[in-house]
C-alpha positions in Angstrom: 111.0 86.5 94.3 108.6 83.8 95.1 106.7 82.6 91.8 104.1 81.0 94.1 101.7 83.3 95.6 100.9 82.9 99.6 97.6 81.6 100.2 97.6 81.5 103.9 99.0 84.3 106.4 99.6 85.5 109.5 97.6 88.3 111.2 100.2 90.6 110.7 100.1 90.0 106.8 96.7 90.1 106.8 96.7 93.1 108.6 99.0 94.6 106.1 97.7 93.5 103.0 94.1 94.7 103.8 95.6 98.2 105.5 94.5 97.8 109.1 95.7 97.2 112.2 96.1 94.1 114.3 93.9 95.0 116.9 91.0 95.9 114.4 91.4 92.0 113.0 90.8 90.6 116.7 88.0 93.3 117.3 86.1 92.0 114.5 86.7 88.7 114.8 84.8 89.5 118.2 82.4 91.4 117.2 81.5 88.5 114.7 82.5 90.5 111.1 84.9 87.9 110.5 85.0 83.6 111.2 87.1 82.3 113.8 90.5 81.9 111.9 92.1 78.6 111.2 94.9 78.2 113.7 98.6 76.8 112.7 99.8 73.9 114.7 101.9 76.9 116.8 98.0 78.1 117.6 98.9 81.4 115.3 96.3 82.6 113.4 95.6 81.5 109.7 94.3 83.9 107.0 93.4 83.5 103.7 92.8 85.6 101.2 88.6 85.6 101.3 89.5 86.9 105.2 91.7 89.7 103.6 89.2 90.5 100.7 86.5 90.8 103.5 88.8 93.0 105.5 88.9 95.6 102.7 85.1 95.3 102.5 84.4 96.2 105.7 87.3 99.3 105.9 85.6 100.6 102.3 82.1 100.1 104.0 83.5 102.3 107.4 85.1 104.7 104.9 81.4 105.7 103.2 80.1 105.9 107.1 78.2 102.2 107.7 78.1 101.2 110.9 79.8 98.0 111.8 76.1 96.2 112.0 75.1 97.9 108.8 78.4 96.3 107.8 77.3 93.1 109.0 74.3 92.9 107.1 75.8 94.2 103.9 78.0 91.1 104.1 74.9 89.1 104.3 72.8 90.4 101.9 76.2 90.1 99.9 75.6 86.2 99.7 71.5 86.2 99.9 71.0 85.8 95.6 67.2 86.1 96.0 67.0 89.7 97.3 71.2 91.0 98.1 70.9 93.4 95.0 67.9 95.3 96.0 68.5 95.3 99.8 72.4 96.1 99.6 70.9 99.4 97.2 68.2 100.0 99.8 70.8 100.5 102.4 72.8 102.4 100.5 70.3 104.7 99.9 69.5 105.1 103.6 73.1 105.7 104.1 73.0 108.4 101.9 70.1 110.1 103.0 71.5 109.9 106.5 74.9 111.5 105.0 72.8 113.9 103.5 70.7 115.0 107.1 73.7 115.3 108.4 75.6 117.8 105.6 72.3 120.1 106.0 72.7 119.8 110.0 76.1 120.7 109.5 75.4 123.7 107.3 72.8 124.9 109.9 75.4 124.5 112.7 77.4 126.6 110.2 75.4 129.0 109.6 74.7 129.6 113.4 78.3 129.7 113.9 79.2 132.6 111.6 76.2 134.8 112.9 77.7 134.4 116.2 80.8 135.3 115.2 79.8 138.3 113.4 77.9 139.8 116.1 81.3 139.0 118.5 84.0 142.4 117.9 86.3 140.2 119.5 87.1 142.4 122.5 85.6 144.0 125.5 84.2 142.6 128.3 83.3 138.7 128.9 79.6 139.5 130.1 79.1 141.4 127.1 80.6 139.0 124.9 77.3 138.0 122.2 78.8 134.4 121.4 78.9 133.8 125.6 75.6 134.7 126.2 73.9 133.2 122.9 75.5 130.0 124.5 74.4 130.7 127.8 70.9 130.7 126.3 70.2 134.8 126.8 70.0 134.6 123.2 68.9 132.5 120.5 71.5 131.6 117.9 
């Protein structure tokens, strides 16, 4: 094995060593969550291993539900030392409280749904069916 550690790599390493695919690399590269890349005399792509470390940032960020331009300005704020701290927390928190709306909105839908399939005896006819016309707005659910 190699005692010297790679420093530089292609996209496919890159994509490999930070766990996503190719295509999510050259997406955001577009969409400006990563620099232009150094290119090799061949005009490949050339990583190094800030460009992988950031890679993982942004899949960890998508992974607790930020949006790629929450993302975006968690990785500035990640470099702003006079107020990153307190604004990368503040975000955080709103991330939260969004995950949050959205587990009680997900227990009401819940809750709606097993109602509706209490009152259904799962047979007889269609037009008497309670989940087709609760849907169809005869009833409220």
């Amino acid at each position: 094995m190699n005692a010297k550690i790679a420093s530089h790599f292609s996209i496919g390493a890159a994509a490999r060593l930070a766990d996503v695919a190719i295509d999510t690399i050259r997406f955001y590269e577009r969409k400006d969550l990563l620099p232009a890349p150094r290119r090799r005399a061949s005009g490949y792509r050339d990583y190094d291993i800030a460009v992988i470390e950031r890679l993982r940032f942004i899949r960890r960020a998508k992974d607790l539900g930020f949006s790629l331009d929450e993302i975006r300005e968690l990785l500035t704020l990640s470099v702003d030392r006079e107020r990153g701290v307190r604004s990368v927390r503040q975000r955080t928190e709103a991330r939260l409280a969004e995950v949050e709306r959205r587990i009680r909105e997900l227990h009401r839908v819940r809750r709606g749904l097993k109602r509706l399939i209490d009152a259904c005896p799962g047979h007889g006819k269609l037009e008497a069916c309670p989940i087709l016309s609760a849907l169809g707005g005869e009833k409220d659910a």
